[in-house]
C-alpha positions as CSV (number, residue, x, y, z in Angstrom):
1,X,12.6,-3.4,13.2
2,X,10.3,-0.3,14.5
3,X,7.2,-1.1,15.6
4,X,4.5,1.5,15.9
5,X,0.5,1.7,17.4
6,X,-1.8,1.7,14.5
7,X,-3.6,4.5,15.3
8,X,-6.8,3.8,17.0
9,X,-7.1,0.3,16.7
10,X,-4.5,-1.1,19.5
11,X,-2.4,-2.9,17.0
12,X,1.4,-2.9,17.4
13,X,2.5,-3.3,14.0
14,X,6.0,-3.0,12.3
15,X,6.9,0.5,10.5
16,X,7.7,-1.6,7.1
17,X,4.6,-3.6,6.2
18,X,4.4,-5.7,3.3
19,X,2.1,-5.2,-0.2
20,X,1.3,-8.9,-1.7
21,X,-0.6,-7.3,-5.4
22,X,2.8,-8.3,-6.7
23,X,2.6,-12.1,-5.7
24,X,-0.6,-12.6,-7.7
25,X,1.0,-12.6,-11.6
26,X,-0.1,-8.6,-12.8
27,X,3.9,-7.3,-11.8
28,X,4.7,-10.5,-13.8
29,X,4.7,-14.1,-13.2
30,X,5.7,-15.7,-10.0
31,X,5.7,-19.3,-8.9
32,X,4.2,-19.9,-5.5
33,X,7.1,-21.1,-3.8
34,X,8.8,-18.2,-4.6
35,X,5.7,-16.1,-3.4
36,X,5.4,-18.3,-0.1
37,X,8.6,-18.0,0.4
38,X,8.9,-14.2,0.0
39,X,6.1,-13.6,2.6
40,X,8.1,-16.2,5.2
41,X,11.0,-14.3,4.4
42,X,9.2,-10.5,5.3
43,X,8.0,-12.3,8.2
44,X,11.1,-13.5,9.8
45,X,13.0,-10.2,9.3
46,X,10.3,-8.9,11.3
47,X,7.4,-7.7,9.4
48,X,4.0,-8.6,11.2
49,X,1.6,-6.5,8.8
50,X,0.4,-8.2,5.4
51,X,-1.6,-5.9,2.5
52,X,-3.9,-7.7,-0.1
53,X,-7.3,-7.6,-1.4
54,X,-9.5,-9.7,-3.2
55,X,-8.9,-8.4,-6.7
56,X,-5.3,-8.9,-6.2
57,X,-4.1,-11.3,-8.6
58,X,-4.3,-13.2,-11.7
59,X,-7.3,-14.8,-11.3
60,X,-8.3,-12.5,-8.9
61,X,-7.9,-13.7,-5.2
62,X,-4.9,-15.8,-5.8
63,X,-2.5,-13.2,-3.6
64,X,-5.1,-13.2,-0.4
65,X,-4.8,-17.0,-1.7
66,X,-0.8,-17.2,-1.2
67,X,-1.0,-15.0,1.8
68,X,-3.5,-16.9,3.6
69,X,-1.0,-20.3,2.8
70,X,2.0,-19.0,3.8
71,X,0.8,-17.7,7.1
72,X,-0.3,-21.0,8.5
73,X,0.9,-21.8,11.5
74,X,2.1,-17.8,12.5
75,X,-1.5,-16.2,11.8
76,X,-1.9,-15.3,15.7
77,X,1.6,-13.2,15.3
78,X,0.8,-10.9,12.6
79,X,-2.4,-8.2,11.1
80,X,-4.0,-8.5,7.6
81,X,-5.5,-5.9,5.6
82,X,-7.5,-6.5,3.0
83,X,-9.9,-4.6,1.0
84,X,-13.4,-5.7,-0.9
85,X,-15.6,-3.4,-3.3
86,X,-13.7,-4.3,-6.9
87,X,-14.2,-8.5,-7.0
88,X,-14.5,-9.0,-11.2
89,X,-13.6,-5.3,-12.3
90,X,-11.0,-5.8,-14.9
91,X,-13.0,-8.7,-16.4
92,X,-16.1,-6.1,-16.2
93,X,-18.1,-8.6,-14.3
94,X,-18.2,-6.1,-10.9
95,X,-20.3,-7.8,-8.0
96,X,-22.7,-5.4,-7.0
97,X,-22.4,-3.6,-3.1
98,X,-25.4,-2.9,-2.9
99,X,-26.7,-4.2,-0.2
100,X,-25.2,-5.3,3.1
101,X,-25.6,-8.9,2.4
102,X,-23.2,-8.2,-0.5
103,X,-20.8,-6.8,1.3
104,X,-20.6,-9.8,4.1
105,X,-20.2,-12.4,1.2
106,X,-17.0,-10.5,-0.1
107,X,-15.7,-10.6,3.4
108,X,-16.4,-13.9,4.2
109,X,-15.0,-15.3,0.6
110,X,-11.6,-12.8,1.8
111,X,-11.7,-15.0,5.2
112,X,-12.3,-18.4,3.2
113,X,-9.2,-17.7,1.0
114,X,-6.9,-16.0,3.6
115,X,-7.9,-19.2,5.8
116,X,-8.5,-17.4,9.0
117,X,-11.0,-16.2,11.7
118,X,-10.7,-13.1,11.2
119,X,-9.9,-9.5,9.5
120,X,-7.5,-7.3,11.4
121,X,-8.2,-4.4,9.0
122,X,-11.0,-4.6,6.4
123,X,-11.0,-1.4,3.7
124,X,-13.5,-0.3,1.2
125,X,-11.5,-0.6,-2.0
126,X,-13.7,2.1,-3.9
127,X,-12.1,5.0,-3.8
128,X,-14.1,7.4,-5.5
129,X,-17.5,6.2,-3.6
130,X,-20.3,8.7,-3.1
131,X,-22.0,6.8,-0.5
132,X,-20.1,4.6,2.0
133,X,-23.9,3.7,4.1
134,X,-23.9,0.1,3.2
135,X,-20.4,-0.4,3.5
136,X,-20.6,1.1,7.0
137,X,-23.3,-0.5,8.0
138,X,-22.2,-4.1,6.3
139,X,-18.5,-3.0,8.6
140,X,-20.1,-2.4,11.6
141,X,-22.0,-5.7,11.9
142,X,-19.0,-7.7,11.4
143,X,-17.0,-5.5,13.6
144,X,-19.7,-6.8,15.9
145,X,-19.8,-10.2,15.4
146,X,-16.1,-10.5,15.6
147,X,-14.9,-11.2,11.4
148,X,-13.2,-7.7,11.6
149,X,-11.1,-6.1,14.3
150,X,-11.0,-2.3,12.8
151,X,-12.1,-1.0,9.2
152,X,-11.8,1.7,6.8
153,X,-11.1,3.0,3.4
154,X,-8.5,2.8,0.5
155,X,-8.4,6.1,-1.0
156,X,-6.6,9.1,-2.1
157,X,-9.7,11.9,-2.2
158,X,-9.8,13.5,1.2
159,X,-13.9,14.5,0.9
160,X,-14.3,10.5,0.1
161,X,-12.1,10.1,3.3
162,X,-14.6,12.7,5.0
163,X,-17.9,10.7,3.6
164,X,-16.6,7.8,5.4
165,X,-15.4,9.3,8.6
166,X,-19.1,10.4,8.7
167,X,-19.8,8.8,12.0
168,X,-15.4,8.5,13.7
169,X,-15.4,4.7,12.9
170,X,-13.0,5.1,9.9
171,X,-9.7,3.8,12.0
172,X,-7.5,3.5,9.0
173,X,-6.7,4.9,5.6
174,X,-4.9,3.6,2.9
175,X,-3.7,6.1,0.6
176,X,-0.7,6.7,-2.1
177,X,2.5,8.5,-0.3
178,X,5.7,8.8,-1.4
179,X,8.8,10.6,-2.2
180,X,7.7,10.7,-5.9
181,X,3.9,11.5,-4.6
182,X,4.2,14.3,-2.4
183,X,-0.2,15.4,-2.6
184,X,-1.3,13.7,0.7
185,X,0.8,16.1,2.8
186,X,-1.0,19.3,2.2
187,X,-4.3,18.1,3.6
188,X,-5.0,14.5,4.0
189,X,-2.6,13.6,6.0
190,X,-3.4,16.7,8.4
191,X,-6.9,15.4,8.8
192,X,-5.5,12.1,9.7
193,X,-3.6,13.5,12.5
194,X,-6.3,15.3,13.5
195,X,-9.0,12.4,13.7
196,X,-6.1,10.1,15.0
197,X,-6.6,7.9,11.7
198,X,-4.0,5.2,11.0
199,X,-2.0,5.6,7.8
200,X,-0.7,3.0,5.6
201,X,1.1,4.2,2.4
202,X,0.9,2.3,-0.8
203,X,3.1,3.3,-3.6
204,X,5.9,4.2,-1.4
205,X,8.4,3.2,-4.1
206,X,6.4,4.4,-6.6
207,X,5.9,1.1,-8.4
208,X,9.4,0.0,-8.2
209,X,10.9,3.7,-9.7
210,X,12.7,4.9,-6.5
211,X,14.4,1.9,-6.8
212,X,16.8,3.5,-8.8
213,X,17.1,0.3,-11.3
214,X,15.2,1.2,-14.4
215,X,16.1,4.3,-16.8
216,X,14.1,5.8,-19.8
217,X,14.8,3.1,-22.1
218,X,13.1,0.5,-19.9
219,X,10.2,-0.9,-21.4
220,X,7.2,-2.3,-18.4
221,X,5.5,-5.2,-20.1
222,X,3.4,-6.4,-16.8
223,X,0.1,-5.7,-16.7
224,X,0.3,-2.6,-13.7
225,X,2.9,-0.6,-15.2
226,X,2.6,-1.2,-19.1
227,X,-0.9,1.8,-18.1
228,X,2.4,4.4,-18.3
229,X,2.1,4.1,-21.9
230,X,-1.7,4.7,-22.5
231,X,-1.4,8.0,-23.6
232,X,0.9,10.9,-23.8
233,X,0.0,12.5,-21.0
234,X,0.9,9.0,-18.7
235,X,4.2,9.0,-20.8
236,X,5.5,12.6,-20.0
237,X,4.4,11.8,-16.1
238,X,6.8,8.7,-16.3
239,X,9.6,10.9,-18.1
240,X,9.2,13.3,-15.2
241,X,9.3,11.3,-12.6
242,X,12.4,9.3,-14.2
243,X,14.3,12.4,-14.6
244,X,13.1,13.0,-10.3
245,X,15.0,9.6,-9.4
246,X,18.1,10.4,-11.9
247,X,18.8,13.6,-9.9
248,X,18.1,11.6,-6.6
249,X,20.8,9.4,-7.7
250,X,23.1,11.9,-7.4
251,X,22.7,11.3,-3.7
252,X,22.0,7.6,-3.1
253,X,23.4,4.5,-5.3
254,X,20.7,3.1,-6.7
255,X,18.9,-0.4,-5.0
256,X,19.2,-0.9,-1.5
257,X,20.2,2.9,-0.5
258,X,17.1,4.5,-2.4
259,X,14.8,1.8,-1.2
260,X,16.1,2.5,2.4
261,X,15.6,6.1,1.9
262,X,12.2,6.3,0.1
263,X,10.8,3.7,2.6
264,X,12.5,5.7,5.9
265,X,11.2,9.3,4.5
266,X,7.5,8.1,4.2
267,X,7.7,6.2,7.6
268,X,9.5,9.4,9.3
269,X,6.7,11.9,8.4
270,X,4.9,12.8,11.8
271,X,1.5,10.8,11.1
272,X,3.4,8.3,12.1
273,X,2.6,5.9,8.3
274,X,3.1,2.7,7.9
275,X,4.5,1.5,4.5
276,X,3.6,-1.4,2.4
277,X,5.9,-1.8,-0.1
278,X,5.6,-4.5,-2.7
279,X,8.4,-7.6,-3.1
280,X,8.4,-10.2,-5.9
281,X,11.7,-12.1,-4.1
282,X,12.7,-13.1,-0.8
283,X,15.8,-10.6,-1.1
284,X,13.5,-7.7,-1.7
285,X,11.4,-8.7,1.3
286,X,14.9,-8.5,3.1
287,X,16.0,-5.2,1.9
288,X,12.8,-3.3,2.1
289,X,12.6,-4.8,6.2
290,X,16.0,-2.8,6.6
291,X,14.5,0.2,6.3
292,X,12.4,-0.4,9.0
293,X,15.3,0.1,11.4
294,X,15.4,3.7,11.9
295,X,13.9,7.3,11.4
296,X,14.9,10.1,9.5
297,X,15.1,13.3,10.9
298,X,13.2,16.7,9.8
299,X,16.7,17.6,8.4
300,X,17.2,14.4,6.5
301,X,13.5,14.0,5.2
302,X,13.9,18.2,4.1
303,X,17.1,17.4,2.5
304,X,15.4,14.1,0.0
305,X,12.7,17.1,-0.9
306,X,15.2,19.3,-2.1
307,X,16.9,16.6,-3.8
308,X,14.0,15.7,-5.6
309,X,12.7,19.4,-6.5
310,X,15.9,20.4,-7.6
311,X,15.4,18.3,-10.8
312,X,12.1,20.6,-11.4
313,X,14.6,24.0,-10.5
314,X,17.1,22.8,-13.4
315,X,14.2,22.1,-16.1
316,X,13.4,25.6,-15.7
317,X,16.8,26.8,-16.2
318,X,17.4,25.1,-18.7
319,X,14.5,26.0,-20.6
């Protein structure tokens, strides 16, 4: 495994991270053994950086829940990010940030249910916010007192990025990145660079579809991907991007070669990412560690681009 600095914040942390929203029941049920297990399992192939948030899960907080219980006893030897500002949203029962005491009794319910000290990473899970103040000012305070080592924002807008950079405190940025997802690279990710902002990619699989495994006649039922079908305009997105991974398939077999791939193109891009890629089983954990063993070249990570576009370039053709 590949370890990398996370940007400012002095942590050495492995190029292949681990997302846990899948552990919690919305990708699907999973027993908690299976869940523990999985996390152990990232963990000893090498993984020491652990994604979550409090609305993870069904009930919400059961994956910061799992996470905090399968990290006993190895919580000194890896980083956890988690994020707070959406507690109660799909039930419609939001708690309001809108204060700073609100904020620091999210974080310390996050601490309570991740059983620890302490926060390596705390984000603002709103991603659309107009004003970050009391989330800055709530971040600061328990950057102060010790609950938080580094904080900043999960988002994919660069001016919300920019709202909450106001003052150079935002250390790290989670935003969606991928193969499948190319937006980021035009300016966000510049901007990063430039404010030396830490990067960790969600979505680098694209919800499981540069896998390679599933085809137009597969039919999500879980609660995360079963949104493709909402309305016509989701649906001719998902036949899009299906027709993207059949033309990558041309190229790489399906399962552990396009994971390897996907995963090693987002981690080679010069802002230095760190991935979090989901896993619902131990050997998924296993095979999305792998790709954490190397770097792609410029050559290699040109050469997936055109792979992908060229799907685009034969639509027109043939049209």
């Amino acid at each position: 495994m590949l370890y990398r600095q996370l940007g400012q914040t002095g942590m050495n942390v492995s190029t292949i991270g681990m997302g846990t929203w899948n552990i919690g029941n919305q990708w699907g049920e999973i027993d908690q053994d299976t869940a523990l297990n999985t996390i152990r399992s990232a963990f000893d192939q090498g993984i020491n950086l652990f994604d979550t948030a409090e609305s993870y899960g069904i009930p919400a907080g059961l994956s910061e829940e799992r996470l905090g219980k399968a990290l006993t006893g190895i919580r000194d030897q890896v980083h956890i990010v988690t994020k707070i500002g959406r507690w109660g949203r799909r039930s419609g029962q939001t708690v309001p940030m809108t204060t700073v005491d609100m904020v620091r009794l999210c974080l310390h319910a996050c601490l309570y249910r991740l059983r620890t000290d302490w926060i390596d990473v705390m984000l603002c899970h709103e991603g659309k916010i107009e004003d970050p103040s009391i989330y800055l000012e709530a971040f600061d305070q328990m950057q102060e007192q010790g609950y938080i080592r580094a904080y900043g924002i999960s988002t994919d807008k660069l001016k919300v990025l920019k709202r909450f950079n106001v003052n150079n405190t935002c250390r790290v940025v989670e935003v969606d990145y991928s193969l499948l997802n190319r937006k980021a690279e035009a300016e966000f990710l510049p901007y990063c660079q430039e404010h030396g902002i830490a990067v960790l990619a969600r979505g680098p699989l694209h919800k499981g579809l540069l896998s390679g495994k599933y085809t137009p006649d597969t039919v999500f039922t879980d609660t995360v991907r079963s949104e493709w079908y909402l309305d016509a305009t989701q649906q001719a997105k998902l036949a899009r991007n299906l027709a993207q991974v059949e033309q990558l398939k041309t190229h790489l077999q399906p399962g552990e070669s396009m994971v390897t791939a996907a995963l090693q193109f987002v981690t080679s891009h010069p802002v230095q990412p760190v991935v979090i890629p989901g896993a619902k089983s131990p050997e998924q954990a296993v095979m999305n560690a792998k790709a954490g063993d190397r770097l792609l070249s410029a050559d290699e990570r040109e050469q997936l681009i055109q792979t992908m576009e060229m799907e685009t370039s034969l639509a027109v053709v043939g049209s």
